[in-house]
ZAMARGU-4260 file (C-alpha; in steps of 0.2 Angstrom, whole numbers, plus 5000, padded with zeros to 4 digits):
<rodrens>
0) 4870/3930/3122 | 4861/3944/3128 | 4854/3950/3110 | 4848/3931/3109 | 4840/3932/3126
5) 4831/3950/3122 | 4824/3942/3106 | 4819/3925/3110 | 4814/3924/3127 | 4796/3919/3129
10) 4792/3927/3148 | 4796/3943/3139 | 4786/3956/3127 | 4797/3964/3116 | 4786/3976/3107
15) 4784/3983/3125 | 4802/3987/3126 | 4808/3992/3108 | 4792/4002/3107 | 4794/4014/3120
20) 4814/4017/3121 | 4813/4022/3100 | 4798/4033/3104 | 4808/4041/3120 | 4822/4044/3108
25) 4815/4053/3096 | 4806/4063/3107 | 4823/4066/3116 | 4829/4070/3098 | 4818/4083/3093
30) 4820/4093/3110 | 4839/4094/3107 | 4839/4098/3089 | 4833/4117/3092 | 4830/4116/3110
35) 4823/4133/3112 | 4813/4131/3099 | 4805/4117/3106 | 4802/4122/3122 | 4794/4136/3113
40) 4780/4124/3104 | 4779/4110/3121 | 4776/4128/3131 | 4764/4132/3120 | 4755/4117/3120
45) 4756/4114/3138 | 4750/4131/3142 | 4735/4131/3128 | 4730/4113/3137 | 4732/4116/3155
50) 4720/4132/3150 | 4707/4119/3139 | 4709/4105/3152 | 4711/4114/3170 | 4692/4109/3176
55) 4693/4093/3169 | 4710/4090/3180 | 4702/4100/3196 | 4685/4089/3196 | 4692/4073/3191
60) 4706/4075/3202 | 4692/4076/3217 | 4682/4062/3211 | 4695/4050/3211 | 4695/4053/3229
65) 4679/4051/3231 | 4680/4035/3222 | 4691/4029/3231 | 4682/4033/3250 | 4669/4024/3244
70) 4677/4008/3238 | 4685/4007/3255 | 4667/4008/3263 | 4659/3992/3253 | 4662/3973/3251
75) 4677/3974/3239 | 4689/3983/3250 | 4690/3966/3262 | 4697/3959/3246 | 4714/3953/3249
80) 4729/3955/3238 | 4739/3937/3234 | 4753/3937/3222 | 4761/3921/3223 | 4779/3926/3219
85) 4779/3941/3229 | 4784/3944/3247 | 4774/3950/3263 | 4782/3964/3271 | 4777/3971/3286
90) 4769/3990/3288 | 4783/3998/3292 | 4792/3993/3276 | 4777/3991/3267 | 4775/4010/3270
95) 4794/4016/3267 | 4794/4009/3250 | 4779/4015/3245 | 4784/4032/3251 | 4800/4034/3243
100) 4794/4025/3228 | 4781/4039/3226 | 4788/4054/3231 | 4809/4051/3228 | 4821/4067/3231
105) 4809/4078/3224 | 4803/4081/3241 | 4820/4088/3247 | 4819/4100/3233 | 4802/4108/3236
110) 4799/4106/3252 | 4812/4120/3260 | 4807/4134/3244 | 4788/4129/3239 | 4779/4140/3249
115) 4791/4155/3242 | 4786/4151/3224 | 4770/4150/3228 | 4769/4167/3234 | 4779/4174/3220
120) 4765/4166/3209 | 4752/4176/3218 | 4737/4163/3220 | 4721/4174/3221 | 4729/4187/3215
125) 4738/4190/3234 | 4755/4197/3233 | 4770/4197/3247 | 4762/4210/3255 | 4743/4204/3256
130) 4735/4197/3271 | 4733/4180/3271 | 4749/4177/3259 | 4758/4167/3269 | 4744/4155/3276
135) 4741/4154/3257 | 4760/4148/3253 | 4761/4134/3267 | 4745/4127/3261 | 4746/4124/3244
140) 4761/4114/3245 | 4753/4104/3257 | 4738/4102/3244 | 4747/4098/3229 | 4759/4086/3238
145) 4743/4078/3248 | 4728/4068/3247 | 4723/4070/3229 | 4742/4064/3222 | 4741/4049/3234
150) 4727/4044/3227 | 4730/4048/3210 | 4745/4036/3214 | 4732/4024/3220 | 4718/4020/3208
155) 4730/4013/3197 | 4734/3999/3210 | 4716/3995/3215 | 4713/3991/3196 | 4726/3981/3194
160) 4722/3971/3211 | 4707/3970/3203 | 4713/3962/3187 | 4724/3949/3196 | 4711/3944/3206
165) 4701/3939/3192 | 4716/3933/3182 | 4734/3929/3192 | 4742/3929/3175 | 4737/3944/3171
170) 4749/3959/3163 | 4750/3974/3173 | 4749/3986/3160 | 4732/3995/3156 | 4729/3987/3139
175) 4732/3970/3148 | 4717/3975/3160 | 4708/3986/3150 | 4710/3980/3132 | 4702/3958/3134
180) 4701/3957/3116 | 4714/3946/3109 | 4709/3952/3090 | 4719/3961/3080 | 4710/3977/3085
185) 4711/3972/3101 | 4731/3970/3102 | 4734/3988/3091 | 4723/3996/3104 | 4729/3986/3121
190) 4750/3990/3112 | 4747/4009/3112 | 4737/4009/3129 | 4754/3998/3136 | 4765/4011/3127
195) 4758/4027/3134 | 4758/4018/3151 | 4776/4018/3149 | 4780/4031/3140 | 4774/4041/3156
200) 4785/4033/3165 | 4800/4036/3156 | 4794/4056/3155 | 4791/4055/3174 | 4809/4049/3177
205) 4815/4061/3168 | 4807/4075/3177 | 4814/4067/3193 | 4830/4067/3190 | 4828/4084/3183
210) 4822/4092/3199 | 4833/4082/3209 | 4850/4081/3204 | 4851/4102/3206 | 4850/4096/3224
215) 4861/4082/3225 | 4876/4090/3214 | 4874/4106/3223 | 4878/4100/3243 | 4892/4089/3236
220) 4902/4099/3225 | 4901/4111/3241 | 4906/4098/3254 | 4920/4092/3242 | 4926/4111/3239
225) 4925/4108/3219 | 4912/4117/3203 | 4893/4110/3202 | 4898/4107/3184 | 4890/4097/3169
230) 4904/4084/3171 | 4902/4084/3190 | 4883/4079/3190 | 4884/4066/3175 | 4898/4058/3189
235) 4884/4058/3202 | 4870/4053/3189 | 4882/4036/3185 | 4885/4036/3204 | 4869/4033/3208
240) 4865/4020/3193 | 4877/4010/3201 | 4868/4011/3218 | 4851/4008/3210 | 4856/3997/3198
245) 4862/3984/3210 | 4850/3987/3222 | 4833/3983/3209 | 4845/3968/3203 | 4844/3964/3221
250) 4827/3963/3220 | 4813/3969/3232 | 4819/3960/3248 | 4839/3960/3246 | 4839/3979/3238
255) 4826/3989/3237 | 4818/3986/3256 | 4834/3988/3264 | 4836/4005/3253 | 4819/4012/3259
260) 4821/4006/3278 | 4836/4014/3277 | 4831/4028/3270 | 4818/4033/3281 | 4828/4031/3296
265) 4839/4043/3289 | 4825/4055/3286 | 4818/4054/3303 | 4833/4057/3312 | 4837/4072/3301
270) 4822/4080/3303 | 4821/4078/3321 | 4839/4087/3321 | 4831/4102/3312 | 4817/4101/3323
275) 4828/4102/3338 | 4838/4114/3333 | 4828/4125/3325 | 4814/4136/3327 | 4803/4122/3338
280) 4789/4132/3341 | 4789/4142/3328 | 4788/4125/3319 | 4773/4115/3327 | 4762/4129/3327
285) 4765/4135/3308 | 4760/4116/3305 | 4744/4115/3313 | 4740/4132/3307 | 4744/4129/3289
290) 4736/4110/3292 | 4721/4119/3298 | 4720/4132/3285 | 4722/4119/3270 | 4707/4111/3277
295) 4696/4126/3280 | 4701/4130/3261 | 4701/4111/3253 | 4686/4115/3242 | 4691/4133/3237
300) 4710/4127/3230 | 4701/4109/3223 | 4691/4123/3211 | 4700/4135/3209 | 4694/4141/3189
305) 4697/4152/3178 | 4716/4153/3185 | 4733/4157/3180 | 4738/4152/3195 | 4730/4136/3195
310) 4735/4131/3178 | 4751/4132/3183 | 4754/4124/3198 | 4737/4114/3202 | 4733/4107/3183
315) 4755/4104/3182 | 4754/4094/3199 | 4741/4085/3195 | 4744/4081/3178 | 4761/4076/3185
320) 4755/4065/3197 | 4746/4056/3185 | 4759/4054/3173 | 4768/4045/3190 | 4753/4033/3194
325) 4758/4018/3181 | 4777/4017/3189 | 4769/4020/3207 | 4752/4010/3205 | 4761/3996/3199
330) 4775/3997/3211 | 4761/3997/3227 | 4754/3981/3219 | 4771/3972/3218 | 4774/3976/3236
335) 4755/3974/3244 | 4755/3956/3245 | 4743/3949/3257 | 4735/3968/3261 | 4716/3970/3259
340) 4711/3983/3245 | 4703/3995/3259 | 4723/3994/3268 | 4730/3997/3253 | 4718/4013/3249
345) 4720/4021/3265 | 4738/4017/3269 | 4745/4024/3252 | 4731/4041/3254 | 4736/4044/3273
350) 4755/4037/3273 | 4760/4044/3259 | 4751/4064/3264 | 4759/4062/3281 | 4777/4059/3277
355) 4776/4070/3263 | 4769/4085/3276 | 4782/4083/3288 | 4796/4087/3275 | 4787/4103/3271
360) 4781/4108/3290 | 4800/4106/3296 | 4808/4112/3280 | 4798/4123/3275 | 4795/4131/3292
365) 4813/4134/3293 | 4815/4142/3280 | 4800/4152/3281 | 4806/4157/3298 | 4822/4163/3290
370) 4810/4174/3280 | 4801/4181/3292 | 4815/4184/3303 | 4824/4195/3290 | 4840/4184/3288
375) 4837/4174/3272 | 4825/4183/3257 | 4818/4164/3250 | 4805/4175/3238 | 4818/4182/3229
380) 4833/4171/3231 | 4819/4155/3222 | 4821/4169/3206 | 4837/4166/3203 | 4845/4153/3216
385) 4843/4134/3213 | 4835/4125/3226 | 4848/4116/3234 | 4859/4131/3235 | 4844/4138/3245
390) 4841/4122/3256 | 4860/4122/3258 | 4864/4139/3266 | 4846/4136/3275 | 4855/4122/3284
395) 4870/4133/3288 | 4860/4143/3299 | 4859/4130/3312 | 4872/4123/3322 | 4881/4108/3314
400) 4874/4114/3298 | 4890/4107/3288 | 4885/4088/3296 | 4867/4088/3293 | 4870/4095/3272
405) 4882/4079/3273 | 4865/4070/3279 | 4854/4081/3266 | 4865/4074/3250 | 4866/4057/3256
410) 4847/4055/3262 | 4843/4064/3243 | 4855/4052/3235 | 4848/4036/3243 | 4830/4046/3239
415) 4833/4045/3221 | 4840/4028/3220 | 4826/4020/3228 | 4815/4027/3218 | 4821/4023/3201
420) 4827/4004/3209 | 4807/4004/3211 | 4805/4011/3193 | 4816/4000/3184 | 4807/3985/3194
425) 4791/3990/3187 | 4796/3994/3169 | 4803/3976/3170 | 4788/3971/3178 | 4777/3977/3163
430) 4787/3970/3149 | 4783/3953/3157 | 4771/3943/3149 | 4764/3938/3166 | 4760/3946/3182
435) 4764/3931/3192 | 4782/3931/3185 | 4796/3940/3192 | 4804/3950/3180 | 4820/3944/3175
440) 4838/3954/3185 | 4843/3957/3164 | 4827/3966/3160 | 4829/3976/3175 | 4846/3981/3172
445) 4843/3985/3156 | 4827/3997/3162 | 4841/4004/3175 | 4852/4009/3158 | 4837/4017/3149
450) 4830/4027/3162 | 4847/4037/3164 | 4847/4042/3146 | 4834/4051/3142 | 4839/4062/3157
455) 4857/4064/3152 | 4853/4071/3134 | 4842/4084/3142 | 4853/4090/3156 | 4867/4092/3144
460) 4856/4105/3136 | 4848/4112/3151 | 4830/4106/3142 | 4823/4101/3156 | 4808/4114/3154
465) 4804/4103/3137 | 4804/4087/3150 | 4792/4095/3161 | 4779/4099/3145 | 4782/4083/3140
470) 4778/4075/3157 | 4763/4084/3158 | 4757/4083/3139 | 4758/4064/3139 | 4748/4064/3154
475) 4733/4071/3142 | 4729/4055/3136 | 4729/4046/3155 | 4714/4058/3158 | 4705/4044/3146
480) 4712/4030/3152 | 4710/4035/3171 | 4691/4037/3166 | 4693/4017/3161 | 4699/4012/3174
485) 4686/4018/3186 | 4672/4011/3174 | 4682/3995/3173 | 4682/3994/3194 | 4664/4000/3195
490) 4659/3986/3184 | 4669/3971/3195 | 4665/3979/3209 | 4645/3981/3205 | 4646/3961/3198
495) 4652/3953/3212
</rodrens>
């Protein structure tokens, strides 16, 4: 019945979903056949690219903010979104979907350790014992988790909003707004546009997952008393498809809204815990000095050349954040019904920064007051010490620290599943032949399935250095395509 559905069903695209899973698994393949070897060749690559590529990342990066300010600013950002078969939520939910549809747990990984990386990296060429180090550490993570990912995550969605508006029917894919030509030309080029456009999704989940299972697996093998083992985190990886998986057959109103609402609930109450308990002061005023001092340095970390530092961190994060936007830009479209462009812009650029600087101004000022106070040494634990050991024994400091890792796990757990409930509603969304359709619950469970995959094969290998390269590699060719997509908004924009 199933097989019969999958091949004959005329709301669906097939070439969009056989396509992309036999490419993810030959590329899955060749990473675990010799696995050091090639993470070898994808670090070469990634390395001589981020080198070949970094101004073009740095400059374009900036521009698509600036883009963006000034779409807001003229006629077309009154332009309401309307998708017929899609709900209207309000801000608040509109907001904690978006947010933990573009962040996930990845956030509870960085946010307690970034800042020591960063200093262990030695931007500028400033080592630990260099004035200005630390004011350096707290802002870059603020700048590569900010206003230029946000809106990186954006443009995607004002294309696309675009698109429907000149065509409700329209596939949200970037060869069904990009590629109009129905000829035979015209469909090989708008099939390889769609399959990159999902291929980066796929590599982005895989990355997720990657960085945030450490986390996960790490506080509960330590509340339960038992080994973070393989076996142990392939037990939470299926634990958690069972959540996501019933929550995107749910849908976006039964499951994934309640998820997010939850969710950053949850957040809130367990960072005003640490707040309270912690360093307080020491707290707010290391925000609004980093807040300030990111600011006062925007333009100086935006073009940074010439860098090691910066092709490793700013042209990875930005890179990643591109390779992100196709899951996250469609996903901001399916719940924007009813928001004007201009809302859309703004609320994803300043909601998503905001709640993603809180995490690293509580958690990262905890642990950085650890540091500084001589009781934990987060530069050189981050060496050798996963992050989620790190934020665990972080947490321990505190009073209750047992309860609020409990609260940790479960906030990255429900973290992680809303995002992939999100993913999985999106690669659905795509494979549909129609944006005005919902996607069907099969499709979406059967996008829940794939996207644990990949991940699977990798973790079982510890490859996950080759999924990163990936990530960023298949990003490479977005750099076009995001250049398209700005060229396709100028021009409707311009027209009308």
């Amino acid at each position: 019945m199933i097989k019969r559905n999958f091949l004959k069903n005329q709301d669906w695209n097939p070439s969009l979903i056989i396509i992309p899973i036999l490419l993810s698994f030959l590329i899955s393949l060749y990473v675990l056949v010799d696995v050091d070897k090639s993470t070898e060749v994808l670090g070469y690559l990634y390395s001589a690219a981020s080198k070949k590529l970094e101004n073009i990342y740095e400059l374009g990066a900036f521009g698509v903010i600036v883009f963006l300010l000034i779409l807001c600013v003229l006629p077309i950002g009154s332009k309401r979104i309307l998708l017929t078969e899609r709900p209207i939520f309000n801000d608040l939910s509109w907001g904690a979907m978006m947010f933990v549809a573009g962040m996930g747990a990845s956030i509870l990984w960085a946010s307690p350790v970034e800042w020591a990386q960063t200093i262990n990296s030695k931007p500028f060429g400033l080592d630990s014992s260099s004035q200005g180090i630390i004011q350096y550490s707290q802002a870059y993570p603020l700048f590569h988790w900010g206003f230029v990912g946000w809106a990186l995550y954006a443009l995607p969605g004002v294309a696309f909003t675009i698109a429907i508006l000149k065509n409700p029917s329209v596939q949200l894919s970037f060869g069904g707004i990009l590629v109009p030509n129905n000829n035979l030309i015209g469909r090989i080029i708008r099939n390889i546009f769609d399959i990159v456009f999902i291929l980066a999704i796929l590599a982005g989940a895989g990355v997720g997952m990657g960085v945030s299972f450490p986390v996960i697996a790490e506080m509960t093998a330590y509340l339960i008393g038992i080994e973070n083992s393989f076996l142990f985190q392939i037990i939470i990886l299926f634990t958690c498809l069972g959540i996501f998986g019933t929550s995107v057959y749910k849908g976006l109103e039964g499951g994934i809204k309640r998820l997010s609402n939850l969710n950053m609930i949850l957040v809130l109450i367990m960072l005003s815990i640490i707040l309270l308990l912690g360093p307080t002061q020491f707290i707010i005023g290391n925000a609004i000095e980093s807040t300030s001092f990111m600011f006062e340095k925007y333009f100086q970390m935006s073009f940074l050349s010439d860098s090691s530092f910066a092709q490793s961190w700013t042209v990875f994060y930005w890179a990643w954040w591109m390779a992100l936007a196709p899951f996250v830009g469609t996903f901001i479209i399916q719940i924007s019904n009813g928001k004007t462009i201009r809302q859309m812009i703004l609320g994803t650029i300043i909601i998503g920064s905001f709640a993603t600087f809180i995490h690293f101004y509580i958690l990262g000022g905890l642990t950085l007051n650890l540091y500084e106070r001589g009781i934990m040494d987060i530069p050189e634990m981050v060496k050798t010490i996963p992050s989620g050991r790190i934020a665990l024994e972080a947490l321990l400091t505190l009073p209750g620290g047992y309860f609020l890792i409990i609260l940790y796990a479960f906030i990255a757990t429900i973290f992680l599943c809303t995002t992939y409930d999100s993913c999985s509603y999106v690669l659905a969304s795509t494979a549909m032949k129609k944006a005005s359709l919902r996607p069907s619950k099969l499709l979406r469970i059967v996008f829940a399935f794939l996207l644990i995959i990949q991940p699977v094969l990798i973790m079982s290998l510890e490859g996950i250095d080759s999924i990163k390269y990936i990530l960023v590699l298949s990003s490479i060719p977005l750099i076009a395509i995001y250049i398209l997509m700005m060229l396709y908004i100028s021009k409707n924009v311009f027209k009308n």
